[in-house]
C-alpha positions in Angstrom: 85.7 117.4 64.5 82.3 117.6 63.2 81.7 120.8 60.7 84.9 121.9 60.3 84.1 124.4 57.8 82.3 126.1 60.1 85.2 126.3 62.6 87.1 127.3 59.9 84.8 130.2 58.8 84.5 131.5 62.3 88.5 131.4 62.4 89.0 133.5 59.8 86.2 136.1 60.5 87.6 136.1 63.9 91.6 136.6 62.2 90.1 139.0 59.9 88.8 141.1 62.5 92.3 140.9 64.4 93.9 142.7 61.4 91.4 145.0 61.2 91.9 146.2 64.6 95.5 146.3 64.5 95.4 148.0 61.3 93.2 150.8 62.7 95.3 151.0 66.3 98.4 151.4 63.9 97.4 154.1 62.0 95.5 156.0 64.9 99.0 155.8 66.6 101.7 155.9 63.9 99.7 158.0 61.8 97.5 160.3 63.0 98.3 163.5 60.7 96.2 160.9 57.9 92.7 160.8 59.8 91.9 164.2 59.2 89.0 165.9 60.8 89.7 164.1 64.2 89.4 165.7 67.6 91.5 164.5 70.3 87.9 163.0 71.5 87.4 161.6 68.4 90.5 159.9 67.8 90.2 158.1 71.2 86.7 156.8 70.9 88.0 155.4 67.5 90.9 153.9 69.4 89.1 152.8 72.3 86.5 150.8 69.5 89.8 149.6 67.6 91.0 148.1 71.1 87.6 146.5 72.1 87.6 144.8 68.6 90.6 144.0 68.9 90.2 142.5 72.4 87.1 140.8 71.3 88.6 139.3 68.1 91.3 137.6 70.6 89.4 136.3 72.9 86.9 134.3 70.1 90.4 133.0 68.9 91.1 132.2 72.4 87.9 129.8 72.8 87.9 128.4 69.2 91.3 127.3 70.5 90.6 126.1 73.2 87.3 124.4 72.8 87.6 123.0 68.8 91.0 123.6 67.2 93.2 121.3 69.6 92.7 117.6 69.7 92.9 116.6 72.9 90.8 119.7 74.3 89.2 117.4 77.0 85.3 119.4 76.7 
């Protein structure tokens, strides 16, 4: 695999932003005494964000998978 530190960057960017999704749909649901200031509006935008990134951060793990981290990926 040619450049496989780039591969490797987007990987991680793309795990990091997994976590950081998680982490924020966790504490919007397990926590929500902690956010403060929230409105019920509020705390679903920043859910519904949390979820998109989340989604998002899946589905670029998804293709690096599929396209450059298997060996036999056939593309």
């Amino acid at each position: 695999m040619k450049n496989k530190r780039l591969i490797t960057a987007l990987q991680l960017q793309a795990e990091s932003d997994r976590e950081k999704a998680l982490m924020a749909l966790e504490l919007l649901v397990n926590n929500p005494v902690g956010i403060g200031d929230h409105t019920a509006t509020d705390m679903y935008k920043d859910a519904e964000i949390a979820l998109r990134n989340l989604a998002d951060a899946e589905d670029r793990l998804q293709v690096l998978k599929d396209y450059y981290l298997t060996e036999t990926n056939g593309h």
